[in-house]
LUMGU-877686 format. One record per atom (N, C-alpha, C): residue in three letters; atom name; x, y, z. Coordinates in nm, 4 decimals. Layout:
residues N
ALA CA X Y Z
...
END
This chain:
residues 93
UNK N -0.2974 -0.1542 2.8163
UNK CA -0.3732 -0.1698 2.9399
UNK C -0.5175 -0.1263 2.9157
UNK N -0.6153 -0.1714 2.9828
UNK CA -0.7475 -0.1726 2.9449
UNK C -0.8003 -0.1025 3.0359
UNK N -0.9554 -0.0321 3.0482
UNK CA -0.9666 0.0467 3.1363
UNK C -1.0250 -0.0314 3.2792
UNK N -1.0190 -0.1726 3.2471
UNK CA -1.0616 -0.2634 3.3677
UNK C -0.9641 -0.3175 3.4774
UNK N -0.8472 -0.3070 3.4009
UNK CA -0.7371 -0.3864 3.4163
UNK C -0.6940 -0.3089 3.5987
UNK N -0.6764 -0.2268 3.6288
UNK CA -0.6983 -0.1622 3.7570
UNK C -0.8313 -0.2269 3.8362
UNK N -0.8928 -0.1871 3.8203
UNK CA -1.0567 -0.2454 3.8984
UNK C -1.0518 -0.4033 3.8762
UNK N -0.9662 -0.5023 3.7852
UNK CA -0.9830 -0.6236 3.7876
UNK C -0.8550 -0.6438 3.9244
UNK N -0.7612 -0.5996 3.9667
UNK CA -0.6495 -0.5757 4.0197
UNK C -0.6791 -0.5756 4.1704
UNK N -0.7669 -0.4706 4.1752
UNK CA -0.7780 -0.3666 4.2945
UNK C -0.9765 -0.5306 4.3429
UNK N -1.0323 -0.5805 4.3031
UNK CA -1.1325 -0.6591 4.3140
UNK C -1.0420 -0.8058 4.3837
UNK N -0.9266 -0.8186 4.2955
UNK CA -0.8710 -0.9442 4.3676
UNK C -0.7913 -0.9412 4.5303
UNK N -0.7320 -0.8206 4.4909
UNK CA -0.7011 -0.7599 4.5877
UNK C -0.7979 -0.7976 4.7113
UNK N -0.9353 -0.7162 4.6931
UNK CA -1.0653 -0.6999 4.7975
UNK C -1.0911 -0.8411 4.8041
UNK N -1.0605 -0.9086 4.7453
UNK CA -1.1396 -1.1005 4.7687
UNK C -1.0526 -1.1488 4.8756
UNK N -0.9069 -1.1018 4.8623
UNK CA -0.8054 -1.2120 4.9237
UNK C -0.8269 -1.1254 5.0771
UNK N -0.8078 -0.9780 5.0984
UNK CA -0.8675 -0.9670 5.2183
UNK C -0.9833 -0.9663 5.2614
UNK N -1.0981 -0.9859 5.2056
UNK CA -1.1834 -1.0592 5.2385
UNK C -1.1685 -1.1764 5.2923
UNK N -1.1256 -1.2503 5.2188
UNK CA -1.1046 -1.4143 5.2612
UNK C -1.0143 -1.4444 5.3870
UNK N -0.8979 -1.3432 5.4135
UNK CA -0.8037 -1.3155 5.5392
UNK C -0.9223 -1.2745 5.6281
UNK N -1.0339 -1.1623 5.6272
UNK CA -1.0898 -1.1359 5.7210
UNK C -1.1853 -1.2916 5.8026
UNK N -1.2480 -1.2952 5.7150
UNK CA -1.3325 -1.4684 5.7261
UNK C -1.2650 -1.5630 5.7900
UNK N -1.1847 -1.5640 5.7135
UNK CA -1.0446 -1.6767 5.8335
UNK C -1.0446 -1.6432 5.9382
UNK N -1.0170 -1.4812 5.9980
UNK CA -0.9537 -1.4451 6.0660
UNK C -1.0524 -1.4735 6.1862
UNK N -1.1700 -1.3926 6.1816
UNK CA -1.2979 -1.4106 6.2455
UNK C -1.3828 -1.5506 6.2450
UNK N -1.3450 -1.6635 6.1933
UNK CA -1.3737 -1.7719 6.2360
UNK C -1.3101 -1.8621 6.3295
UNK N -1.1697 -1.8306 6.2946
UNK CA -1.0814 -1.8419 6.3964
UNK C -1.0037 -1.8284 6.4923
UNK N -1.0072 -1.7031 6.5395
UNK CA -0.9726 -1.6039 6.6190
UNK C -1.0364 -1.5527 6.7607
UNK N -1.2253 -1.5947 6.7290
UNK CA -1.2648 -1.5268 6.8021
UNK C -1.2707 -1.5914 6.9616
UNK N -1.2436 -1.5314 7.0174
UNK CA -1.2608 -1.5652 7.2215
UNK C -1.4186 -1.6594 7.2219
UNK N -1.5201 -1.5684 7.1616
UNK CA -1.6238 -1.6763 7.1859
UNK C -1.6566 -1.7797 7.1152
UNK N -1.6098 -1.7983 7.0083
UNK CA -1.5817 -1.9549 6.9151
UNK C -1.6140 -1.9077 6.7778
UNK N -1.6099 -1.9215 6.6996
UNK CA -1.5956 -1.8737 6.5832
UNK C -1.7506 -1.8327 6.5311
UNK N -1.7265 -1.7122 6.4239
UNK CA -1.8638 -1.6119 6.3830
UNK C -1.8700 -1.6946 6.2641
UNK N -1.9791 -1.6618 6.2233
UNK CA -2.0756 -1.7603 6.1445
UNK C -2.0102 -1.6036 6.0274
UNK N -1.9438 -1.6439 5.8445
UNK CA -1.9314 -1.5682 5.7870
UNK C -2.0303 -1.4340 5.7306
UNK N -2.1663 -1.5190 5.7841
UNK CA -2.2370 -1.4372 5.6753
UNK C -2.2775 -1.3032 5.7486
UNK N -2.2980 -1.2997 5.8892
UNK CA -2.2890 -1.1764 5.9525
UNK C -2.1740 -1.0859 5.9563
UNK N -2.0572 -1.1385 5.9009
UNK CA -1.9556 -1.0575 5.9285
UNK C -1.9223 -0.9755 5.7814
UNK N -1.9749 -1.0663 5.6722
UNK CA -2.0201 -1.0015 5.5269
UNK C -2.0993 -0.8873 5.5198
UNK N -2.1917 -0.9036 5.6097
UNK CA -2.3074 -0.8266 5.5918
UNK C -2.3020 -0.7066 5.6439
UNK N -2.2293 -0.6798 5.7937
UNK CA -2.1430 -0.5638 5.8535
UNK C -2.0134 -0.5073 5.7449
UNK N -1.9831 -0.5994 5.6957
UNK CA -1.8479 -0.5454 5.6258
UNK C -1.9157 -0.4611 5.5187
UNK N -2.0137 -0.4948 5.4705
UNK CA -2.0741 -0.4520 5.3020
UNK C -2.1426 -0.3260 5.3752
UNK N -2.2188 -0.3337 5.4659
UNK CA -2.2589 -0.2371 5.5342
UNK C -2.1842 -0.0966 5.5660
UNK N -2.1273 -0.1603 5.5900
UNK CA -1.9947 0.0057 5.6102
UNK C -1.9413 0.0394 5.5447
UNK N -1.9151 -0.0574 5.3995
UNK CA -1.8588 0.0211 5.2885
UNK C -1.9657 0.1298 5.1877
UNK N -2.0671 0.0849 5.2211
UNK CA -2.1857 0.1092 5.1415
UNK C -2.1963 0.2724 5.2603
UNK N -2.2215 0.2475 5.3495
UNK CA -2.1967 0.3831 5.4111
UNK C -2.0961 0.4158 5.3955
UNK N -1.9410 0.3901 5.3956
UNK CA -1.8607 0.5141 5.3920
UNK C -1.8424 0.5881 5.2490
UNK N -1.9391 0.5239 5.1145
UNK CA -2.0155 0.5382 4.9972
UNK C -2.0582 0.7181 5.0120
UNK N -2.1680 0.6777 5.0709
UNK CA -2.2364 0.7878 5.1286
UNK C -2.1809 0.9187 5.2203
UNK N -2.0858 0.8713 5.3124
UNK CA -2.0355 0.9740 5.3897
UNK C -1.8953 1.0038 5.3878
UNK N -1.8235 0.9767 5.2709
UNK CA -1.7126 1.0212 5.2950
UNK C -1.7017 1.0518 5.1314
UNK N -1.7683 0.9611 5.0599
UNK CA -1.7349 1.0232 4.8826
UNK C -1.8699 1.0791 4.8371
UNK N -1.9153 1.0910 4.9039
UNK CA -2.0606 1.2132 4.8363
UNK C -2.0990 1.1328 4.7770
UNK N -2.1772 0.9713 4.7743
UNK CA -2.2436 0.9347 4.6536
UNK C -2.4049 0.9530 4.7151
UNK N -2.4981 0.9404 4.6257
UNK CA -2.6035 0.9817 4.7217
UNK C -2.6514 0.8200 4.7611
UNK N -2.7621 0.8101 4.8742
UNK CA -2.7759 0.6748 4.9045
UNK C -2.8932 0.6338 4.7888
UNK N -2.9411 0.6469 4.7181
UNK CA -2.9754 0.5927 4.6265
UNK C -2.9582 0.5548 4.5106
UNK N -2.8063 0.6294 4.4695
UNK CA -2.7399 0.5828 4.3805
UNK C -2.6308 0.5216 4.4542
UNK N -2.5889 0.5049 4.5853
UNK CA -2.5050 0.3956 4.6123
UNK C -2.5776 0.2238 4.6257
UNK N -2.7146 0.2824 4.6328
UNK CA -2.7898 0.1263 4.6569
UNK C -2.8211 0.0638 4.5026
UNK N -2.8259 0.1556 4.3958
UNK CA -2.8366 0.0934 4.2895
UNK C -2.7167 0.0803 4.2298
UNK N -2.5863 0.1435 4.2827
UNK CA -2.4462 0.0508 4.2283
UNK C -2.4671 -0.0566 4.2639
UNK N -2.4640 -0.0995 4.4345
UNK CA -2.4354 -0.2442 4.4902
UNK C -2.5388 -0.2734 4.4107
UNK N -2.6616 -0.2644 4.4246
UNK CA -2.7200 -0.4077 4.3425
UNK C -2.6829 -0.4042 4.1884
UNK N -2.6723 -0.3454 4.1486
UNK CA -2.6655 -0.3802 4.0054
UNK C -2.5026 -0.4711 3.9900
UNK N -2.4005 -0.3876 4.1121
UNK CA -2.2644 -0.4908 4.1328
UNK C -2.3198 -0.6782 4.1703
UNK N -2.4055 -0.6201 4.3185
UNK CA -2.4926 -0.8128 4.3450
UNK C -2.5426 -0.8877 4.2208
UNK N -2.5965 -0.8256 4.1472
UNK CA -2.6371 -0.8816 4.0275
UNK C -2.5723 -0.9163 3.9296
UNK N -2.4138 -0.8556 3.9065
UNK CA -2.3500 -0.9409 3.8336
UNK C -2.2601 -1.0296 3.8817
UNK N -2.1976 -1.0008 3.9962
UNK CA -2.1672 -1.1248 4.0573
UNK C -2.1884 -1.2650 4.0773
UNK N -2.3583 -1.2273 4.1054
UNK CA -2.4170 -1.3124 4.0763
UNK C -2.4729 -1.3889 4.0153
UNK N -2.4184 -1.3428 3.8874
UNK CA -2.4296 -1.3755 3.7326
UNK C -2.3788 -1.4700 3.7370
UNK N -2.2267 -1.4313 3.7409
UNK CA -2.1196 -1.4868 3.6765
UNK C -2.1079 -1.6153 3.7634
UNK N -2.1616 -1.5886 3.8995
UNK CA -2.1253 -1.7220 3.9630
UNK C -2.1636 -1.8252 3.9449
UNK N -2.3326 -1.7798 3.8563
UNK CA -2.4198 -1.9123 3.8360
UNK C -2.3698 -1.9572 3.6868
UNK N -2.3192 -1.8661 3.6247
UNK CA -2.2102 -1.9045 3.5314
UNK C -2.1280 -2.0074 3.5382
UNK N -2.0810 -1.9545 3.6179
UNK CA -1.9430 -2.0568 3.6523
UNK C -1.9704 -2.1762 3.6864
UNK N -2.0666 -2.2008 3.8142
UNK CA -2.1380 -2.3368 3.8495
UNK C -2.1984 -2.3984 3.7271
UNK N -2.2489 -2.3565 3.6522
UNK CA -2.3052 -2.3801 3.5279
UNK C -2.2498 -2.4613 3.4596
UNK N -2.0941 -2.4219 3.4616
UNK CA -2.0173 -2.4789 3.3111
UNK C -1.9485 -2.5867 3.3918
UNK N -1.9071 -2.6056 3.5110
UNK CA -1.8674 -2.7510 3.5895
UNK C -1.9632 -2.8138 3.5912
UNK N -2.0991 -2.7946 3.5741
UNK CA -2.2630 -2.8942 3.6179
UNK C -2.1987 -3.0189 3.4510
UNK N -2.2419 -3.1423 3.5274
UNK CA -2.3161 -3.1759 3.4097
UNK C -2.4268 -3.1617 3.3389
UNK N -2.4446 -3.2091 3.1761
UNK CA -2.5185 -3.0751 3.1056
UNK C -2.6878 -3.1299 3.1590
UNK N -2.7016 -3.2698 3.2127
UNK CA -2.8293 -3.2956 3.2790
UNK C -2.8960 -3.2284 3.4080
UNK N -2.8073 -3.1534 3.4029
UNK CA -2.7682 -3.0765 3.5533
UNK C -2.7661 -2.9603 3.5534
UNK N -2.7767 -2.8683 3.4413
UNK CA -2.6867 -2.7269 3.4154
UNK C -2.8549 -2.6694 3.4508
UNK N -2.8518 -2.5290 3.4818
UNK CA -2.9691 -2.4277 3.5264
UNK C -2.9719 -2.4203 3.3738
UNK N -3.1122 -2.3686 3.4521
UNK CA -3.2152 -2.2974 3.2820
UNK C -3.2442 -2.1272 3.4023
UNK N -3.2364 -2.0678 3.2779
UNK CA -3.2499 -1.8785 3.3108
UNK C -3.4189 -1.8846 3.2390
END
C-alpha cells in the first residue's frame, strides 16, 4: 500500500458526494434549481474554514494548501482534455 492510496480513496469518496450534493441541489430545490457553481463555492468555503477553526491550520497556510491543491487539479484536468483533443487541437503551456 502506498502512502497515497488512502487520500486517493478518501478524494473519490469527496467527488461522488460532491456530485450527490449537485444533483441534489439542482433538483430538489422549492425555488427551481441552484446554479452549481455557487453551491461549490459555499461548500469549499466552509471547508477551508473549518481548516482554520477546528484543526488549527493557520489561514494562510490553509489558503496556500487550496491553491496549490486548485492548481493541480487543474493541471491534470487540462491534461486530461489534452490527450482526448485532437493533436491540431491540443493546448500549448
Amino acid at each position: 500500500m502506498n502512502d497515497n492510496e488512502g487520500l486517493n480513496e478518501t478524494e473519490g469518496f469527496v467527488e461522488n458526494v460532491l456530485d450527490d450534493l449537485i444533483y441534489e441541489a439542482a433538483e430538489d430545490s422549492n425555488d427551481g434549481p441552484l446554479a452549481p457553481g455557487p453551491v461549490l463555492i459555499e461548500m469549499a468555503a466552509r471547508a477551508l474554514a473549518r481548516m482554520v477553526l477546528h484543526y488549527d491550520f493557520s489561514p494562510d497556510e490553509t489558503i496556500k494548501l487550496a491553491a496549490g491543491r486548485f492548481a493541480t487539479i487543474l493541471h491534470e484536468q487540462v491534461e486530461r482534455l489534452d490527450a482526448r483533443l485532437p493533436a491540431d487541437l491540443r493546448l500549448v503551456e
